[in-house]
LONU-746208 format. One line per field, with one value per residue (C-alpha): chain; residue number from 0; x negated, y negated, z negated. Coordinates in pm, whole numbers, always signed. Layout:
residues N
kette	[A  ...]
nr	[NUM  ...]
c1	[X  ...]
c2	[Y  ...]
c3	[Z  ...]
end
This chain:
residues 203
kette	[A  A  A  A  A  A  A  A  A  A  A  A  A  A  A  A  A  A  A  A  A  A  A  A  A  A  A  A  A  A  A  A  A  A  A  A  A  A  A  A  A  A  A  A  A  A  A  A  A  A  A  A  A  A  A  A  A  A  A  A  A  A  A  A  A  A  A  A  A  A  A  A  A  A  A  A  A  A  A  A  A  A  A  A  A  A  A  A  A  A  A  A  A  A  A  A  A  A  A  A  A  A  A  A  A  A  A  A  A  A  A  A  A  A  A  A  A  A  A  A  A  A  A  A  A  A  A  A  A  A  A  A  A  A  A  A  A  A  A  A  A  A  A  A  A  A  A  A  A  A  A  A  A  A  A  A  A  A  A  A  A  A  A  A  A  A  A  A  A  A  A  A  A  A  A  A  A  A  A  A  A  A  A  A  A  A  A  A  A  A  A  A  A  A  A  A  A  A  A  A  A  A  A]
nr	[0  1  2  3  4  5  6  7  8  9  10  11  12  13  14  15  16  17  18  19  20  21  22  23  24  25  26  27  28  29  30  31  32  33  34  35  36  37  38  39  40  41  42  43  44  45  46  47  48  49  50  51  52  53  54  55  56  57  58  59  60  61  62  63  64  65  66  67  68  69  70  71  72  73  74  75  76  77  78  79  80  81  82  83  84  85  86  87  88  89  90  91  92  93  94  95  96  97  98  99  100  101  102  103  104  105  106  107  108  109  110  111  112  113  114  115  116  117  118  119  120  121  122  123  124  125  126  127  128  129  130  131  132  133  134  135  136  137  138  139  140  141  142  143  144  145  146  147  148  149  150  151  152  153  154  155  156  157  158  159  160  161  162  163  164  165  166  167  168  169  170  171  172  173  174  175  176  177  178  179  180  181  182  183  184  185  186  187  188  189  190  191  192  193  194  195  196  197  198  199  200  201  202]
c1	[-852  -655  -777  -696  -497  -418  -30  +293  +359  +641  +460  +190  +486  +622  +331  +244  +544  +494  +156  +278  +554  +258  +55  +315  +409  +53  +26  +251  +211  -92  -39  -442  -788  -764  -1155  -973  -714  -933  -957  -613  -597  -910  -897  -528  -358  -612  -744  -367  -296  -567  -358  -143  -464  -427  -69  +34  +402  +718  +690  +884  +642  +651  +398  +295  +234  +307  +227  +145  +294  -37  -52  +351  +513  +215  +333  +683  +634  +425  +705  +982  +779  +910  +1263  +1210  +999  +1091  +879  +1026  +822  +773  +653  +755  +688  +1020  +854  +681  +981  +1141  +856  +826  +1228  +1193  +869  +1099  +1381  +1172  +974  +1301  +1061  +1153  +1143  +1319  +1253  +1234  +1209  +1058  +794  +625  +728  +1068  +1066  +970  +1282  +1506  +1299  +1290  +983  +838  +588  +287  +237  +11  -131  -423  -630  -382  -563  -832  -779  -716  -455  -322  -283  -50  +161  +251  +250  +602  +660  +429  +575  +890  +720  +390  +265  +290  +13  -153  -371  -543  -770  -1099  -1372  -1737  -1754  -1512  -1773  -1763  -1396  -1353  -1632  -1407  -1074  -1207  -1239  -840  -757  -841  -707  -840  -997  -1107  -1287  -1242  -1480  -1294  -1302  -1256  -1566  -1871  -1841  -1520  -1275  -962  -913  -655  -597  -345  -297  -293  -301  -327  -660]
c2	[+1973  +1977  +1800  +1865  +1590  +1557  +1584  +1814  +2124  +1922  +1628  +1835  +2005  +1618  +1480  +1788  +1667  +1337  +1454  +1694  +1446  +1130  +1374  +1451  +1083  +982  +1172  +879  +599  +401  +438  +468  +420  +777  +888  +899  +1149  +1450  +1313  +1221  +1394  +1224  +857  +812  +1011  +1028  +697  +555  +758  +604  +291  +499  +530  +133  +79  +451  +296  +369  +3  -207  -214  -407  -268  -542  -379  -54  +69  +427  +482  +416  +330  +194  +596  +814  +603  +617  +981  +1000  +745  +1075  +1209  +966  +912  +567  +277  +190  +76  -166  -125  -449  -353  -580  -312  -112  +214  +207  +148  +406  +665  +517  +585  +949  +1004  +881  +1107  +1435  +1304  +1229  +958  +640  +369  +157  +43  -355  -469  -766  -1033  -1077  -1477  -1343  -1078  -1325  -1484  -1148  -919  -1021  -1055  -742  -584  -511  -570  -350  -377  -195  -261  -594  -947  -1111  -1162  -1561  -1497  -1190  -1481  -1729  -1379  -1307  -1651  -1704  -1399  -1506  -1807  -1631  -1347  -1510  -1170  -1006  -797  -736  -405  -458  -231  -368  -255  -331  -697  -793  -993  -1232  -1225  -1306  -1564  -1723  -1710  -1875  -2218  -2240  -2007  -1927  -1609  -1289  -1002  -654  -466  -97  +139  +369  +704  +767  +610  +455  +112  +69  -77  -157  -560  -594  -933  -1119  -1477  -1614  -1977  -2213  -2512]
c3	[+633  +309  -3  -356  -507  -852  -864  -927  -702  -599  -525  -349  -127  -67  +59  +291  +426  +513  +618  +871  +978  +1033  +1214  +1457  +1486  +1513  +1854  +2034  +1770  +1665  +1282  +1150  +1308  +1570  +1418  +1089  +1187  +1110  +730  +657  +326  +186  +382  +368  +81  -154  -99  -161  -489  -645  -702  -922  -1159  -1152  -1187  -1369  -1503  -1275  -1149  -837  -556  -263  +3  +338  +674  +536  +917  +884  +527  +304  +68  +68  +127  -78  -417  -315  -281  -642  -807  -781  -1017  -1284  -1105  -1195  -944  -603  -300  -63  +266  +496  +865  +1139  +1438  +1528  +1630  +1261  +1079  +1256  +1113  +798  +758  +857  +672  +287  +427  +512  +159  -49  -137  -348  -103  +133  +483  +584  +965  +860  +946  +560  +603  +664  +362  +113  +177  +167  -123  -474  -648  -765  -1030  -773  -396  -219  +118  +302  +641  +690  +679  +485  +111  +174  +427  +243  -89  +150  +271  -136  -316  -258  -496  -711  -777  -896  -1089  -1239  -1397  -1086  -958  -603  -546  -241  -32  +68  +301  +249  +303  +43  -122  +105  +127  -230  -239  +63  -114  -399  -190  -224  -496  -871  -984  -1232  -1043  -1139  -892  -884  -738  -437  -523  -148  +27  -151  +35  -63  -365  -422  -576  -884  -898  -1106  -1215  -879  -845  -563  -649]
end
């Protein structure tokens, strides 16, 4: 079932898309949760376009274990809009890069493709305005993947997707890390937000 989203008819047409073209793919490929399928509208596209209510400017993104394309190809997709911004996608598993490179051709999408291990992309992608990453590791683990950039681009900005027990994450990452946090509300599913962090420093 279709939900409204809150974009261009052009957009819209865009992400129907990609939509079509992940639900296809989906059939053979492991690329969300399968009891989420049913919602993909709501749970996947509308829960990724929320980060452009957090970062609205036509910024460089870099988005880890872009997997199934959220959030990494939805604000690739919303950044053609603008004709400015660019999201550089880092997946390490082939059969995913080889969706995520047809889902920004059907899409027209602004966005590249990297085969990468995140240790190895560090090395390879420069830093960026905002990295993004949803459903990947726990926010102390997810701090170790991006510090490198960090370090290069120190008012960088990570948007991160958190489930219920992010709490405890954050109360956990704190042991190694100091770093400024706003939590956002999901407009998606009640136990869920999505952490803005910036400032992030090793203790």
């Amino acid at each position: 079932m279709q939900e409204a989203v809150d974009v261009s008819r052009e957009t819209q047409e865009k992400l129907h898309r990609f939509v079509d073209l992940f639900q296809k793919w989906a059939r053979t490929i492991n690329l969300v949760a399968p009891s989420t399928l049913s919602e993909v509208w709501n749970r996947h596209v509308r829960d990724s376009l929320q980060l452009r209510t957090i970062v609205p400017g036509p910024a460089r993104w870099i988005d880890i274990g872009s997997g199934g394309g959220f959030p990494g190809i939805v604000i690739a997709i919303a950044l053609t809009e603008t004709g400015e911004g660019w999201v550089d996608l880092v997946e390490s598993n082939k059969k995913k890069c080889s969706f995520l490179r047809m889902a920004l051709l059907e899409s027209q999408a602004r966005g590249a493709v990297h085969p990468l291990r995140i240790e190895d992309a560090v090395l390879k992608l420069e830093a960026p305005d905002v990295i993004s990453a949803r459903a990947l590791a726990e926010l102390d683990k997810l701090f170790d993947y991006v510090f490198p950039w960090v370090e290069k681009n120190r008012n960088l900005k990570l948007v991160f997707h958190k489930g219920r027990d992010y709490l405890a994450e954050i109360e956990k990452a704190r042991g190694r890390w100091r770093f400024d946090l706003v939590v956002h509300q999901s407009v998606v599913e009640a136990d869920s937000v999505i952490l803005e962090i910036s400032s992030l420093q090793r203790l």
